[in-house]
C-alpha positions in Angstrom: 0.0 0.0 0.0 0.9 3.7 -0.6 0.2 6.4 1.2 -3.4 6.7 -0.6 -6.3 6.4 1.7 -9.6 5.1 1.1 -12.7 7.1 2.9 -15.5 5.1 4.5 -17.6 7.3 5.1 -18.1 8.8 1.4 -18.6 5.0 0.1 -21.1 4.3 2.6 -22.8 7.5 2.1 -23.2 6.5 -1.5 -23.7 2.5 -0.9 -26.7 3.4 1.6 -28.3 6.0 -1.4 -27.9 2.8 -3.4 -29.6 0.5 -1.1 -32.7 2.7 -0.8 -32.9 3.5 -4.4 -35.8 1.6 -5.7 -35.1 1.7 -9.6 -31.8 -0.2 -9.2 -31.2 -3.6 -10.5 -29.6 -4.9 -7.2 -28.8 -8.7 -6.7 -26.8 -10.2 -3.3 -24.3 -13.1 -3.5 -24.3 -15.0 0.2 -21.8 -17.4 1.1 -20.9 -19.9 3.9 -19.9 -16.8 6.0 -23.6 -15.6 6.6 -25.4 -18.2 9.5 -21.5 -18.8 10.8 -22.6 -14.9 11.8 -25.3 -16.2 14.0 -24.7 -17.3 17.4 -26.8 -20.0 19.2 -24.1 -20.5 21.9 -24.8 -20.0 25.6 -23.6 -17.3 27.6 -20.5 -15.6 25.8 -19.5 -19.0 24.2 -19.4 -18.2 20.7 -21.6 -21.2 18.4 -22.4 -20.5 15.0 -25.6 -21.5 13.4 -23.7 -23.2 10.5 -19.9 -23.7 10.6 -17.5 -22.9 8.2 -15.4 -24.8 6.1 -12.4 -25.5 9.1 -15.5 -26.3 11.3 -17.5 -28.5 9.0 -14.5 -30.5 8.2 -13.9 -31.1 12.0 -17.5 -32.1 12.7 -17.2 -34.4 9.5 -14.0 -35.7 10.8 -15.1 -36.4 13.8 -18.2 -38.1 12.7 -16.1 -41.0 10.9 -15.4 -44.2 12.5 -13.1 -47.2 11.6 -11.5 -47.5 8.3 -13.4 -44.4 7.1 -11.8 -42.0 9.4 -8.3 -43.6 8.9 -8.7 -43.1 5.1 -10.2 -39.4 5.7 -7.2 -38.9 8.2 -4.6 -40.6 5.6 -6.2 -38.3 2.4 -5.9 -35.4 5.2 -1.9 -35.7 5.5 -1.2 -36.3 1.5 -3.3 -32.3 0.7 -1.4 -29.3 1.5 -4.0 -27.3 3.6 -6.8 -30.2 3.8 -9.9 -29.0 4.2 -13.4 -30.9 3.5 -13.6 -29.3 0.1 -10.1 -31.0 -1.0 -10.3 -34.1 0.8 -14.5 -35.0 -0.6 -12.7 -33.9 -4.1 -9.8 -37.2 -3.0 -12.6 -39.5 -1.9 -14.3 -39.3 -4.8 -11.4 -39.4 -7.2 -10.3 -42.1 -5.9 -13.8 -44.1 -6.6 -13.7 -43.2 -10.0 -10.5 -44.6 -11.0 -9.0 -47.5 -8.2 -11.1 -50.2 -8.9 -11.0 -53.6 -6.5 -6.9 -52.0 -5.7 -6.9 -50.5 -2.4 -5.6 -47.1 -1.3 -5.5 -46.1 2.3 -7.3 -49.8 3.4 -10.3 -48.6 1.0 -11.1 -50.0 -2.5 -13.4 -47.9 -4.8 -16.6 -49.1 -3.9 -15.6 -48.3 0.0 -14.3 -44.1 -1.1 -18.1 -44.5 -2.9 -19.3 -45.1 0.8 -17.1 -42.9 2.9 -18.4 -40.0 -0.1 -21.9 -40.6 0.7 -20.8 -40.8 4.7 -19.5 -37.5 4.5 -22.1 -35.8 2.7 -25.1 -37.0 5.2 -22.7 -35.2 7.7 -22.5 -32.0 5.7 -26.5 -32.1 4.9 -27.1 -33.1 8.9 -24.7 -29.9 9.9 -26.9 -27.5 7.5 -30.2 -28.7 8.2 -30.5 -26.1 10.6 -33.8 -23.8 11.3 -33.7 -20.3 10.9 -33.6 -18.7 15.0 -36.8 -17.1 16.2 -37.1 -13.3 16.4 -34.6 -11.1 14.6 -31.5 -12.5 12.8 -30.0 -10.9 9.9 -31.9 -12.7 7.3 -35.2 -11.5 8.1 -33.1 -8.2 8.3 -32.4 -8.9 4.4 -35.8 -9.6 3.6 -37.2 -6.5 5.7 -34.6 -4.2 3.6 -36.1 -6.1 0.3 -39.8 -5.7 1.8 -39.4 -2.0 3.0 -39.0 -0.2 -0.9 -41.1 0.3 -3.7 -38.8 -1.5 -6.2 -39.0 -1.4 -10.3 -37.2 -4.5 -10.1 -37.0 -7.7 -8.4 -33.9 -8.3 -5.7 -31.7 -11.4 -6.8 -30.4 -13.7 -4.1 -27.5 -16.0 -5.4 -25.9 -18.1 -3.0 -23.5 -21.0 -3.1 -25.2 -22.3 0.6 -27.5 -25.3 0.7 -29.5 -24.4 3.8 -33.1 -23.4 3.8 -33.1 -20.1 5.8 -33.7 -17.6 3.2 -36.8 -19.6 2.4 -37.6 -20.0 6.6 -36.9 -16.0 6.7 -39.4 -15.0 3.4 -41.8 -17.4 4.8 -42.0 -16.0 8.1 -43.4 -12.7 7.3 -45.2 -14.4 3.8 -42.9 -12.3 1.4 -43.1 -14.3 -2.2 -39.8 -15.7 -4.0 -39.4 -17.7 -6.6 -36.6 -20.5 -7.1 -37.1 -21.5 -10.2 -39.2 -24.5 -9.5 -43.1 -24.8 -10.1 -45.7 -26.6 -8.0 -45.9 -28.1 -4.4 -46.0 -31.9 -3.8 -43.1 -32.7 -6.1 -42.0 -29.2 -7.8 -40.4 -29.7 -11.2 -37.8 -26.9 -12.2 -38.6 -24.3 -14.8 -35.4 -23.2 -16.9 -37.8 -21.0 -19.3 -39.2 -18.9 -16.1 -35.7 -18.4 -14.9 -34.4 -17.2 -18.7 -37.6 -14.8 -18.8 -37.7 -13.4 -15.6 -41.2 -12.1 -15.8 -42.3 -12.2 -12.4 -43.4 -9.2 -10.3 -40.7 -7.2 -9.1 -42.1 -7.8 -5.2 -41.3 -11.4 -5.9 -37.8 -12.3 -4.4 -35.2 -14.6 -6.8 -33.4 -17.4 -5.0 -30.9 -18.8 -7.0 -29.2 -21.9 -5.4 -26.4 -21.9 -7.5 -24.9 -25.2 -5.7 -28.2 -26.8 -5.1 -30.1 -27.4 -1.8 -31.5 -29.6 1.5 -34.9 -29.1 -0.4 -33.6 -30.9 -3.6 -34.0 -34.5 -4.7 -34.0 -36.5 -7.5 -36.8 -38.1 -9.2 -37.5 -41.5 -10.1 -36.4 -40.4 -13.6 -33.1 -38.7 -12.7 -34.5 -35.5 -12.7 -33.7 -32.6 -10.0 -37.3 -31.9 -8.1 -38.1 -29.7 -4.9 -39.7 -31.7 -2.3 -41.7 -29.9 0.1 -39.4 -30.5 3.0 -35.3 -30.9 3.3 -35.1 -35.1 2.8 -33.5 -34.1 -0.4 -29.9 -35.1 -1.5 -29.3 -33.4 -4.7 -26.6 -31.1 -3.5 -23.2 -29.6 -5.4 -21.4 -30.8 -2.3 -18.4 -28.6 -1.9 -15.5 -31.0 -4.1 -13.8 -29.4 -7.0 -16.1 -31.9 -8.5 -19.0 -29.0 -8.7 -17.4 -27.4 -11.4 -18.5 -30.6 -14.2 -21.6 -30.9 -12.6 -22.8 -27.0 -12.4 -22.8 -27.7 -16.5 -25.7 -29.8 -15.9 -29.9 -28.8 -15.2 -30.8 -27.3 -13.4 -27.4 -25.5 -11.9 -26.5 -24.6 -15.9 -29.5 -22.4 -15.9 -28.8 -20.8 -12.7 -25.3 -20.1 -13.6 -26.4 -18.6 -16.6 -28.4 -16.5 -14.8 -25.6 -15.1 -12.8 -24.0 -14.4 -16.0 -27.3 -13.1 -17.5 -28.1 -10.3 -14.2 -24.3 -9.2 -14.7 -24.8 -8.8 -18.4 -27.7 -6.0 -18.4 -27.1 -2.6 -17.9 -26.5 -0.7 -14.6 -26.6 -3.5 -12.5 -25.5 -4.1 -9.0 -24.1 -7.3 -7.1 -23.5 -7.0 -3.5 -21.8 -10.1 -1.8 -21.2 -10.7 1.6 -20.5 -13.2 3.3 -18.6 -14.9 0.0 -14.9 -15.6 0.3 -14.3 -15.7 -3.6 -12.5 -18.6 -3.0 -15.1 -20.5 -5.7 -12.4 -20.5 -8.4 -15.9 -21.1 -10.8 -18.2 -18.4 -9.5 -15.1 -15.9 -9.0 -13.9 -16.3 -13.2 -17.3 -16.2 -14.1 -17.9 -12.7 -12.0 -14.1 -11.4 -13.3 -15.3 -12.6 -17.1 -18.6 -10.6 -16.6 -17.2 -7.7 -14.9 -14.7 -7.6 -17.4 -17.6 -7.7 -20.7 -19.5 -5.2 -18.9 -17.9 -2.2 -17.7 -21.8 -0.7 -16.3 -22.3 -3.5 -13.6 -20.4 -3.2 -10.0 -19.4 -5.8 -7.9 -20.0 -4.4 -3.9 -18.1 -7.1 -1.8 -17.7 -7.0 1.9 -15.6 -9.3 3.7 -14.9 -10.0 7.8 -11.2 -10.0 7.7 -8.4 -7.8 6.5 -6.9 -6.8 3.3 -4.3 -9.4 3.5 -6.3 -12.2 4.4 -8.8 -11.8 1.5 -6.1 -12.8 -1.1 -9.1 -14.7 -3.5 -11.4 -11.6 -3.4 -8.4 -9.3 -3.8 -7.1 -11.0 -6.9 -10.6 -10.4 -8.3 -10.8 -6.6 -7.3 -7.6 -5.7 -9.0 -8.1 -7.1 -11.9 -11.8 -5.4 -12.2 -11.6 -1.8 -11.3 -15.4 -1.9 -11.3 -15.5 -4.7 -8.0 -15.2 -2.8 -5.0 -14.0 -4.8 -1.8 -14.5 -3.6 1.4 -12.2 -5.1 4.4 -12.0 -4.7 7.9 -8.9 -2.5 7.8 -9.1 -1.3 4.0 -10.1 -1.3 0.7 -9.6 -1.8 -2.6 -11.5 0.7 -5.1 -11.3 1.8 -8.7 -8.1 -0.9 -8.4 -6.6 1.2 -6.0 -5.5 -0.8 -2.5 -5.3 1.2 0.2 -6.3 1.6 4.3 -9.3 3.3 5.5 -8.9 7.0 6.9 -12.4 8.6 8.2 -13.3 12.0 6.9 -15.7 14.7 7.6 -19.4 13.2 8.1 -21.3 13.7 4.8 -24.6 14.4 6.3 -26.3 15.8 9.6 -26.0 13.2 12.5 -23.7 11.1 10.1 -22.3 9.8 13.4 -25.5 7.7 14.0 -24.7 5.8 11.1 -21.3 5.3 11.1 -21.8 3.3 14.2 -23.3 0.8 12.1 -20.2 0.2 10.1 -17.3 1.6 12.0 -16.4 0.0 15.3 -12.7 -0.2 17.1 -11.4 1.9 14.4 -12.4 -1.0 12.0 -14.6 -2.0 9.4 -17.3 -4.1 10.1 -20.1 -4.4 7.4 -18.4 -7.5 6.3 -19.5 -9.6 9.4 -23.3 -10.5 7.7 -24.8 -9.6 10.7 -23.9 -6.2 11.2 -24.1 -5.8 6.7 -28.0 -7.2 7.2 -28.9 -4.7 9.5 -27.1 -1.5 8.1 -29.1 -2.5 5.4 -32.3 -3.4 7.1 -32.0 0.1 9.2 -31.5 2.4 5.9 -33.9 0.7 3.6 -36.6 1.7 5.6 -37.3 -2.1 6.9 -39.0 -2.9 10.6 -36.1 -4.0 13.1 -37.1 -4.4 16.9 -34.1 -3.5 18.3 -33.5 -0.7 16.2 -31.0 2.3 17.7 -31.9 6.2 16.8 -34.0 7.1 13.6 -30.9 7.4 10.9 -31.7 10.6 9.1 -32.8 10.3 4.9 -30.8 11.1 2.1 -32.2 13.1 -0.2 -32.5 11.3 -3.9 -30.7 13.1 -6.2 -33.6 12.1 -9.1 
C-alpha cells in the first residue's frame, strides 16, 4: 500500500443512497460466511448456526469411524492445507478410478461409501432452522420488503440451507426458485431465462443446489416440500462438471445473464471468492461489462482476502470492502475517516465503524445496516438514521 487512503464514510454514504434507491437492479451473493454470523451459543461462548469450512471439516472428521476415518485422516496428510472441500474432491477421485486395488485400506466401492458418509454429515450440519425473532436474514428480507422497487432483488448463494426460504416465509414475502408446484416441484429453466415475475417477488438462485432438492425417479432434480432431499453440489472441486448440468447450468447462466444487463449491482457478503468457478465467471462478466459493479464486503483484512483481492484488482469496477481497507477503482489502500457527509452522520457510522475498523463484512452487522436504511421494521433498532435526499 501507498500512502493513498480510502474514505469510508463517502462510500457508505453513497452505498446506503444505493440500497434505498428503488429503480436499481440490485442482486446479493451469500456465502458460507452468513449463518456462521449467527450465534446459538450460551452465555459468551461463541456457536455458530452453521460452521464454516475448518468447522465443517472437523464435525465431519469427527463423525467417521473405523476404516473411514483412517482413510479421511490418511487423504488429510497427502493435501497441503486439507480441508473438506479438498479431501470429498480425493474421496471421490479415488472411486472413479482404483477399482478392486486398495488405497489407504479402502477400494473404490468403500471411497463411494465414505463420499456418501460424508455428505449425510455435511446435509445433517446445514439442516438447521432459521432462530426465532430477529437475525439478519429476516433483516435482508425487511430491507427487500421496505422499498417500492421497479425491479426484483436477486439472491445467489453457493449455501444449501433453507433459511432464506424460513426468513421469506415467516413474514409471507413471495420468491421464486425457479421450480413450479408443491407436492413434487419440477424446475422451470424457461421462467428463470424470462424473468417475468413481479418485481415484489424475491429470486433465490441456489447456484450449488439445496437440503430441499431430490432426484426423481427419472433422474431429474425436483423440490420436495421438506429438506429429505440429497441433490446437493457438495463442496468438491467436482461441482465445477456438474454446475454444466440442469438445473445449476440455468442458474449459472443467470448469474452471468443479471451481470450482463445494464447498470446493474451485485452486493456479496458473506462470500470468500475462494469458488475459483463463481469468482472467473464474476471477473469474465465484470470484465464484458464495464456498467455492472461488484459491492463485496468481507470480515477480515486486506491481506487475508487474497481470493477476493485478486478479483478486485483485476476489475476496477469490483469494490472490496475489508476490515482495515479497501480496494476501489483498483486502487488498494487503508481506510482514513473523513468529515461526516450528512447531519448526524455519526448515527450511522456506528453501524459500520467499530474499534477503528470496518465491520459491514460480518453478515450480521451488513444485514442490519441494510435493514435500518432501507426503511425495513427492526425491533431493536437504535436512533432514527436521518434520509438522504434522492438526487432524481
Amino acid at each position: 500500500m501507498d500512502n493513498t487512503s480510502h474514505n469510508p464514510d463517502q462510500y457508505l454514504f453513497d452505498f446506503r443512497h444505493l440500497a434505498t434507491h428503488g429503480r436499481k437492479k440490485i442482486g446479493l451473493l451469500v456465502g458460507a460466511g452468513a449463518p456462521v454470523s449467527i450465534n446459538v451459543g450460551e452465555a459468551e461462548q461463541y456457536v455458530s448456526l452453521i460452521p464454516n469450512v475448518l468447522g465443517l471439516t472437523q464435525i465431519v472428521r469427527d463423525s467417521l469411524q473405523a476404516e473411514y476415518k483412517e482413510a479421511f485422516l490418511a487423504i488429510e496428510k497427502d493435501i497441503e492445507n486439507a480441508n473438506i472441500e479438498s479431501v470429498l474432491s480425493r474421496v471421490r477421485a479415488l472411486a472413479d478410478v482404483i477399482g478392486t486395488s486398495k488405497i489407504h485400506g479402502l477400494d473404490a466401492t468403500d471411497f463411494e461409501v465414505l463420499s456418501k458418509k460424508i455428505c449425510a454429515s455435511i446435509k445433517e450440519v446445514v439442516s438447521k432452522p432459521l432462530p426465532s425473532g430477529d437475525n439478519p436474514y429476516s433483516d435482508i428480507v425487511s430491507w427487500i420488503n421496505g422499498i417500492n422497487r421497479s425491479y426484483a432483488v436477486e439472491i445467489f448463494t453457493t449455501n444449501y440451507d433453507l433459511l432464506f426460504e424460513e426468513a421469506m416465509e415467516r413474514v409471507r414475502s413471495p420468491y421464486f426458485d425457479g421450480f413450479s408446484g408443491s407436492k413434487t416441484g419440477f424446475f422451470d429453466p424457461s421462467s428463470i431465462a424470462n424473468n417475468d415475475l413481479p418485481a415484489r417477488w424475491t429470486r433465490l438462485w441456489k447456484l450449488h443446489g439445496s437440503i430441499g432438492w431430490s432426484r426423481s425417479p427419472l433422474g431429474e432434480i425436483v423440490r420436495t416440500p421438506s429438506d429429505e432431499g440429497t441433490s446437493m453440489v457438495y463442496p468438491s472441486h467436482i461441482k465445477y462438471d456438474q454446475t454444466q448440468s440442469a438445473p445449476f447450468s440455468s442458474l449459472f447462466e443467470r448469474l452471468k445473464n443479471f451481470l450482463s444487463e445494464p447498470d446493474t449491482i451485485l452486493i456479496a457478503c458473506g462470500f470468500s471468492f475462494a469458488d475459483k468457478h463463481i469468482s472467473a465467471k464474476l471477473g469474465e462478466c465484470m470484465s464484458s461489462n464495464a456498467s455492472a459493479a461488484i459491492l463485496a464486503f468481507q470480515f477480515q483484512n486486506l491481506s487475508d482476502e487474497r481470493h477476493a483481492a485478486n478479483v478486485a484488482l483485476r476489475c476496477p469496477n469490483m469494490s472490496l470492502y475489508c476490515r482495515d481497507g479497501a480496494i476501489i477503482n483498483g486502487i488498494e489502500a487503508p481506510w482514513k475517516l473523513g468529515d461526516p457527509p450528512s447531519k448526524n452522520w455519526d448515527l450511522i457510522r456506528e453501524e459500520y465503524w467499530q474499534d477503528n475498523k470496518f465491520v459491514l463484512g460480518d453478515f450480521k452487522k451488513f444485514a442490519r445496516f441494510l435493514a435500518k436504511s432501507g426503511g425495513g421494521k427492526t425491533k431493536n433498532a437504535s436512533a432514527a438514521l436521518p434520509e438522504i435526499a434522492s438526487d432524481e
